[in-house]
Residue, then its C-alpha position, 0 to 999 in steps of 0.5 A: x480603213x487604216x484610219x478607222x483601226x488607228x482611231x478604235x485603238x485609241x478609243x480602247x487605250x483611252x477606256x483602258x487607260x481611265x479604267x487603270x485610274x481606279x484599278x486594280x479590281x476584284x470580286x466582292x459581296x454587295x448586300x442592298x436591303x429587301x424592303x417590305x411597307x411598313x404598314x403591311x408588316x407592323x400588322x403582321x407583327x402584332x397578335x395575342x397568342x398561346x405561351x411559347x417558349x421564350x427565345x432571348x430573355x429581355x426585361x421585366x414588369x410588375x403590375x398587380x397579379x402579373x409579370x410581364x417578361x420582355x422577349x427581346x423584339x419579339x414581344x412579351x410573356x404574361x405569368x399569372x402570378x397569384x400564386x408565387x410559389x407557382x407562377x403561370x405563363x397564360x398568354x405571349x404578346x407578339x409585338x416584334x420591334x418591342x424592348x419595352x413597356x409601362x402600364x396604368x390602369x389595365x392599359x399597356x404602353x409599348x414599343x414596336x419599331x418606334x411606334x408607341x403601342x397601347x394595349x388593353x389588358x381590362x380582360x386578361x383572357x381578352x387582350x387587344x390592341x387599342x392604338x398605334x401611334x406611328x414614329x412616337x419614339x424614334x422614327x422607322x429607320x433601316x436599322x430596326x427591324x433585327x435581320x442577321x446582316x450578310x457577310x458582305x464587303x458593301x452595303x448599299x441602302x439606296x433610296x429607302x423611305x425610312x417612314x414607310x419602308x422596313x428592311x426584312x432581308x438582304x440580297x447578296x451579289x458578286x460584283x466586281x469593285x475596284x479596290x481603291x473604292x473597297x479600301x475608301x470605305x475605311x476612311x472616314x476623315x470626311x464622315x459627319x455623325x450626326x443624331x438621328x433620333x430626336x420608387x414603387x411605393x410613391x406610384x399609384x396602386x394602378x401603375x406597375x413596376x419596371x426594374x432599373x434597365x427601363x426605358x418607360x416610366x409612368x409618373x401621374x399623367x405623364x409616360x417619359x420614354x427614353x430613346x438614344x437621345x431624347x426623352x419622348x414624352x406623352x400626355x396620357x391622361x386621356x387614353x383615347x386621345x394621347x397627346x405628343x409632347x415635344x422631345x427633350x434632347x439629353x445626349x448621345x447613348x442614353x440607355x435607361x430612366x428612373x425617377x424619384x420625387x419629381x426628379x428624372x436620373x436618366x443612365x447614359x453610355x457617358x454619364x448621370x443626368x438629371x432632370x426636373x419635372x416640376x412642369x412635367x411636360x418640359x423636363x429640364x436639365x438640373x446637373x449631371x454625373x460623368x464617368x468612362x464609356x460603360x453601360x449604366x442603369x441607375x436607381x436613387x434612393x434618398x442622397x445617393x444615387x447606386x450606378x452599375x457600370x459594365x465595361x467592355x464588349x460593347x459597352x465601353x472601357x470604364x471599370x465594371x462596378x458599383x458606383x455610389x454617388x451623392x446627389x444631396x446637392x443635386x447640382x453638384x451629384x459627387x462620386x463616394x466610392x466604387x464597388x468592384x463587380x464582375x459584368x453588373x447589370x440591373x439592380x434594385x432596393x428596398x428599404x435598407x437592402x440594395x439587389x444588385x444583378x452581377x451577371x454570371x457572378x449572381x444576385x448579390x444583396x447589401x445592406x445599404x443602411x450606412x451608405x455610401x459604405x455597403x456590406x455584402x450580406x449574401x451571394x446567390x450564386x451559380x445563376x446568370x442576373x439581368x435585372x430585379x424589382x423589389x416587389x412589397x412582400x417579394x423580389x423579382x429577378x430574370x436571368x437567362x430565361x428564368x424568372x426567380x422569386x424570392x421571398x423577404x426573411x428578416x434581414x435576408x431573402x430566400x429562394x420562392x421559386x422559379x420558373x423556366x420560360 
């Protein structure tokens, strides 16, 4: 009996001894996902409704009579606007996981959690869904679907499908962790990071107009779909058969696309790139452009290209500005000079006015006609400006769930009208 006591006490001393290894303990928050089928819950998130109010505001899009106001991930709000001075919001697109869309010949390409969705808007009073083109852009991956994450000190993922599973929850549970193991999730001396995605008036009449934060563009046959790396791009000359073209990888944080000519400017975290697409289906790499961490839309016209960088928060350090570069040797693309700016976002030009969406400062409009030099022709100010597009007769501006009109008056521009969404 003795015999046995003296073994258990051992046993005890060993477990408690091993235990001590990894010791101390305390209680944390352990968040794992709550997983849906994907193919159940993309058909769920698709359908034409009623208006509704707007909940945050996102891009915007020009195509005959209408506009097109991106609702970030929930979808987009169509305003009827042949009458600008008293625009109409007739219809919401729910089609949540979408940030973007391009549109040719009454057909709607868009974004939803990667997939590539194509809509027919031949009867605006009858809009549906075409085709779904599953993982076209970027394939499903835990971080899409836009659940608020748990306060939690552990996430824990599992063994998620990430073709087939969408994350649309969380389950948090106290359980008890050892420090050493809560304080090694700060050590990332060993972590791998790895990439994990793969103007107008030169358009035909029968594709429309995005503003300078796009990530779609429309030239001829082609749609060019900027994701975090690549440029995706897809054959569609035949609707009904749209052909998936390989992916041109360009560099980590690629955030926007604009063309001019048959040349591609693609705006980066770190930097200009530009492409040509002489064969469009393999656009390729002529030069880029450099500058600190910021976000970066870009728009071209003739030999200089017009870059707002927003620095800080999380879009880097670089100096918030206007930043003219001359791309007259488009292989060497050369910094002219840089323009103050409080938080720009998007901007836009037509003819010798350049708009430029300076956040919470307003709408500032330039006169461009001695660039790089630019002078400050207005100010609207009092307004929040995300982007613009520089319509024929008109200028389109979104900010903070507005849609602003402005009409053109000889060298300056005037409030049209607006409407609250």
């Amino acid at each position: 009996m003795r015999n046995i006591y003296f073994v258990l006490c051992v046993i005890a001393s060993l477990a408690l001894v091993s235990c001590d290894d990894d010791g101390p303990y305390e209680d944390y928050l352990v968040a794992r996902p709550i997983l849906q089928d994907a193919v159940s819950f993309k058909a769920e998130a698709v359908a034409v409704t009623e208006p509704v109010p707007i909940v945050s505001s996102g891009k915007i899009y020009a195509y005959g009579d209408f506009i097109f106001v991106n609702d970030v991930n929930q979808g987009f709000h169509v305003i009827d606007n042949q009458d600008p001075v008293n625009p109409e919001s007739i219809a919401f697109i729910k089609l949540e996981g979408n940030n973007d869309i391009s549109i040719k010949d009454d057909k709607i390409y868009a974004d939803s959690y990667g997939d590539l969705v194509i809509i027919d808007i031949s009867d605006i009073n009858n809009i549906t869904i075409s085709s779904r083109i599953v993982n076209a852009i970027y394939n499903n991956d835990v971080w899409l679907y836009d659940t608020d994450y748990p306060e939690a000190d552990f996430y824990e993922y599992g063994d998620i499908d990430y073709d087939k599973d969408i994350v649309v929850g969380w389950e948090v549970n106290t359980e008890r962790r050892s420090v050493k193991e809560y304080e090694a999730r700060f050590d990332c001396s060993d972590c791998v990071f790895e990439n994990v995605a793969e103007d107008f008036d030169n358009q035909s009449p029968a594709t429309g107009q995005g503003g300078s934060l796009a990530r779609f563009k429309i030239i001829d046959d082609y749609l060019y779909v900027v994701d975090y790396s690549d440029i995706n791009i897809f054959d569609i000359a035949d609707v009904e058969n749209v052909k998936v073209l390989d992916d041109v990888q360009v560099a980590w944080d690629i955030e926007t696309i604009y063309s001019q000519g048959d040349i591609l400017f693609i705006g980066g975290a770190q930097g200009m790139y530009i492409y040509g697409i002489e064969n469009p289906e393999k656009p390729e790499f002529i030069s880029e452009f450099r500058h600190g961490t910021a976000c970066d839309p870009v728009v071209v016209d003739g030999d200089y290209a017009y870059v707002t960088l927003k620095g800080g928060n999380f879009c880097g350090t670089a100096e918030s500005g206007l930043y003219i570069v001359d791309i007259s040797n488009l292989e060497n693309p050369e910094l002219k000079v840089i323009y103050p700016m409080s938080g720009p976002n998007g901007l836009g030009i037509k003819g010798d006015t350049l708009f430029v969406c300076d956040g919470s400062a307003g709408l500032k409009v330039y006169d461009k006609s001695d660039a790089p030099n630019i002078s400050l022709i207005n100010t609207f100010e009092d307004i929040v400006a995300y982007d613009v597009i520089p319509l024929s007769s008109s200028l389109l501006m979104i900010g903070e769930g507005t849609l602003y009109q402005y009409e053109y008056v000889n060298n300056d521009i005037r409030l049209l009208s607006t409407l609250q969404l």
